[in-house]
N, C-alpha and C positions, 0 to 999 in steps of 0.2 A: 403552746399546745396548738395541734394542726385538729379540724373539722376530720372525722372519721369519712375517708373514702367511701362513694356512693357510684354505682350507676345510673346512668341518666333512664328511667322508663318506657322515656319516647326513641331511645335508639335501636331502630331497628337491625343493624349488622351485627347485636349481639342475640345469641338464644339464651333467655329467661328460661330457668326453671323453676319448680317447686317443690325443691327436695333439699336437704341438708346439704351445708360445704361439707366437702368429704377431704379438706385438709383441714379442718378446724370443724369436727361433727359434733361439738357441745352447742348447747343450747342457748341465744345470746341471753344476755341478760337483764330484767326489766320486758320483756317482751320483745324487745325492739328485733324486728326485722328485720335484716338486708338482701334484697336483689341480690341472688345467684345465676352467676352465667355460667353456661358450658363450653367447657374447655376441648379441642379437637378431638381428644381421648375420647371425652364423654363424662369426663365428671366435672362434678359443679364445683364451684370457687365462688370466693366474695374478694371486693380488690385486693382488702386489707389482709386476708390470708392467702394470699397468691402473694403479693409484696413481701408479706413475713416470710415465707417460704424460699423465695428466689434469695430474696437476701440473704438468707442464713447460707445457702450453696456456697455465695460469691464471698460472704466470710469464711467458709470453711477452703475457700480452692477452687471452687468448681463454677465454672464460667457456664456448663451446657445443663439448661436445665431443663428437669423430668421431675415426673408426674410421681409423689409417694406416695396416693392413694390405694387398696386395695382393687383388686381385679373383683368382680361381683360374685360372689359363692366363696371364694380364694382367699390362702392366706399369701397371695403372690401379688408384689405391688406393680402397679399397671408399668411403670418406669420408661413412659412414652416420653421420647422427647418432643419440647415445645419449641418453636423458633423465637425467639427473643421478639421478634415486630407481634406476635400473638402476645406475649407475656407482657410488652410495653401498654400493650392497649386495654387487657383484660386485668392489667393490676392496677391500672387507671396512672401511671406513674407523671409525677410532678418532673417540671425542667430539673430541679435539685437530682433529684431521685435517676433522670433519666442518663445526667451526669456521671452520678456515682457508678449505675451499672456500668456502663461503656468504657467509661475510664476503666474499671476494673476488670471489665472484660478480656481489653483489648490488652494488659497489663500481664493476666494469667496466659492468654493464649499466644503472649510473645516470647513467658516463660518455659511452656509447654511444648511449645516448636521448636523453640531456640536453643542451643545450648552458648551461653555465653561465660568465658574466665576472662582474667584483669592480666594481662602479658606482666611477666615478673621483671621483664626489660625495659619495656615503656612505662605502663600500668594504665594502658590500654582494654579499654574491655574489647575482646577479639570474640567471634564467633566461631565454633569447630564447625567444619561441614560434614567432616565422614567420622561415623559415629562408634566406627570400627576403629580406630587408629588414635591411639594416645596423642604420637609424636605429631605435634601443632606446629608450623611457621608462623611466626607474629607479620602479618602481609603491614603491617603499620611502620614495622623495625624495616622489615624486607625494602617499602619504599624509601627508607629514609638511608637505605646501603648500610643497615647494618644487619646483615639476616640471622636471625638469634629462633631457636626450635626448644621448645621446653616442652613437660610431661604434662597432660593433662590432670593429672590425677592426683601429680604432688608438687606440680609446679614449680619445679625444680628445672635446673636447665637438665634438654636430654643428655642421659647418658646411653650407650648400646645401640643394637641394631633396631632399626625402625624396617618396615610399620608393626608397629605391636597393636595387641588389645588388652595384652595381661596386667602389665605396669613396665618402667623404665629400670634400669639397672642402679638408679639411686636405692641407697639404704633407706629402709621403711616406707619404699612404696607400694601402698596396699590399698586393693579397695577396700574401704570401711564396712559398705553395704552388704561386700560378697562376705567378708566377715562374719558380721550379724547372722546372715541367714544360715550359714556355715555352723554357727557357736550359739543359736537359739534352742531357748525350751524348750521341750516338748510341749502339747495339748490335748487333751480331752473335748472333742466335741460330743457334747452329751446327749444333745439331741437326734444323736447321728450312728444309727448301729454299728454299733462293734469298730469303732472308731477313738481309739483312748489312745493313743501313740500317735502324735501329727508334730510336724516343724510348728509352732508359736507364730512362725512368721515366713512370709513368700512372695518371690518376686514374683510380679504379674507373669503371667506367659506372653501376652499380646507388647505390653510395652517397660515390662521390670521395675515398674514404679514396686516397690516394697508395702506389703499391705501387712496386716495383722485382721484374725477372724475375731468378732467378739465373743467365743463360745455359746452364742445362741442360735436355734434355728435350725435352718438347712446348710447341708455345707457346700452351697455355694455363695460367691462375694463378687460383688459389682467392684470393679477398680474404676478407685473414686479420677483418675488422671486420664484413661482413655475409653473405661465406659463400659469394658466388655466383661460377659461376664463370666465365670470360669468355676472350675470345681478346686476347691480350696484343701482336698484331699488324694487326687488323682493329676491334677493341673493338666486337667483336658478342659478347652470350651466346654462351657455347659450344654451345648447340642449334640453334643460326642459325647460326652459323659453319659448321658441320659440316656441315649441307644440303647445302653446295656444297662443301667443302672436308674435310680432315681432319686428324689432330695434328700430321703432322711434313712437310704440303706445301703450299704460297703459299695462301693465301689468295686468293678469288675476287675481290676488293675490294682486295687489294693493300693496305698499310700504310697505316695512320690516318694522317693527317697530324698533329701539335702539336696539344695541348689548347688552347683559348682560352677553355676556359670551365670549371669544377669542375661535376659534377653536384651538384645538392642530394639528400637522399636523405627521402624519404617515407617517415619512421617509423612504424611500429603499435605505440602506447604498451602497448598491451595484451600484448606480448611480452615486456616488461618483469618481468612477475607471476611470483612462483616458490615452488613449493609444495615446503616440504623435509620435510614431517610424514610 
């Protein structure tokens, strides 16, 4: 068992407050009190709940982490994001701990960027650079003169005209995902007028990561892979959406119809980079 994480009193670079953690607002217990700092948002944290917090992101996926405190009056959560060198120093993190994040980090945001398959030729893991185009060259086969092109999708050697995005001419090449969204439930968001007839499930619009709503709340949803956030019923930004409409009434455009197609998502490699010194 490790000593409970404390802030030091005498350091000045942190601001002390004297009001409840507003990620962990229970009461401790035995009386014991710890030093709350504020966070650049503006709400207060104790290490040990900043710690529990971030780690649970990095278990669930999510390398970029934000604030799920409420907004002050609001049931809207602040969802500021923090810079990891804020988060190292204000969750007071151990060499262990400061491992496990970075590792993990750098782990999710290689997966995120990257798109990597195992070449069915070599069994090479190759990376696709154009995110439009099934039909792949294995550059591994290429240098060794044997140049071999297989499908992304079913990794199958290609068959057919390239460049595709749809699938290759092998038998049962299908996207699974366009599937899914295709052949999904319906939903009731109930908290959400006049909204009982929704797809179960949607690809992001910014980056097609596949989400599902939980039937609570407002109908809009943070896509947990790029962050942005979107109307779960109209699949406009949630900044378009709202022009004309707002969290918990019809939307002006009335419900998306069935995806037919995944968006691709336009990466900025450059976002990739992480500075932990």
């Amino acid at each position: 068992m490790t000593d409970e994480k404390r802030y030091d009193p005498k350091d000045t670079t942190l601001k002390f407050v004297n009001r409840p953690d507003d990620l962990d607002p229970l009461p401790p217990e035995d009386g014991d009190v710890c030093l709350r700092a504020e966070m650049s948002c503006g709400h207060a944290v104790t290490p040990e709940s900043l710690t529990g917090w971030c780690r649970s992101l990095l278990d669930q996926g999510q390398y970029k982490f934000r604030c799920p405190a409420l907004k002050d009056g609001t049931e809207q959560q602040c969802n500021a994001l923090w810079a990891y060198q804020e988060v190292r120093r204000l969750a007071v993190l151990t060499v262990e701990e400061m491992q496990y994040f970075e590792e993990h980090m750098a782990h999710l945001a290689a997966s995120e960027y990257c798109e990597f398959q195992t070449c069915p030729g070599c069994k090479t893991n190759i990376e696709r650079e154009d995110l439009t185009n099934l039909n792949v060259e294995c550059t591994i086969c290429k240098a060794d003169k044997k140049p071999y092109q297989f499908c992304w999708q079913c990794r199958k050697t290609w068959k057919g005209r390239a460049p595709r995005s749809d699938r290759c001419d092998n038998d049962g090449c299908v996207n699974h995902d366009l599937e899914i969204l295709k052949n999904c439930k319906d939903a009731t968001l109930s908290e959400v007028q006049g909204v009982e007839k929704c797809p179960s499930i949607r690809a992001c619009p910014t980056c097609g990561q596949r989400v599902e709503h939980d039937k609570t709340g407002c109908k809009n949803i943070i896509c947990p892979r790029c962050q942005v956030e979107f109307c779960f019923v109209c699949l406009k930004l949630t900044e378009e959406c709202l022009l004309t409409s707002s969290y918990f009434i019809p939307c002006t455009d009335g419900v998306a119809p069935r995806q037919m197609l995944i968006p691709v998502w336009h990466r900025n490699r450059e976002e990739t980079r992480f500075f932990f010194s």
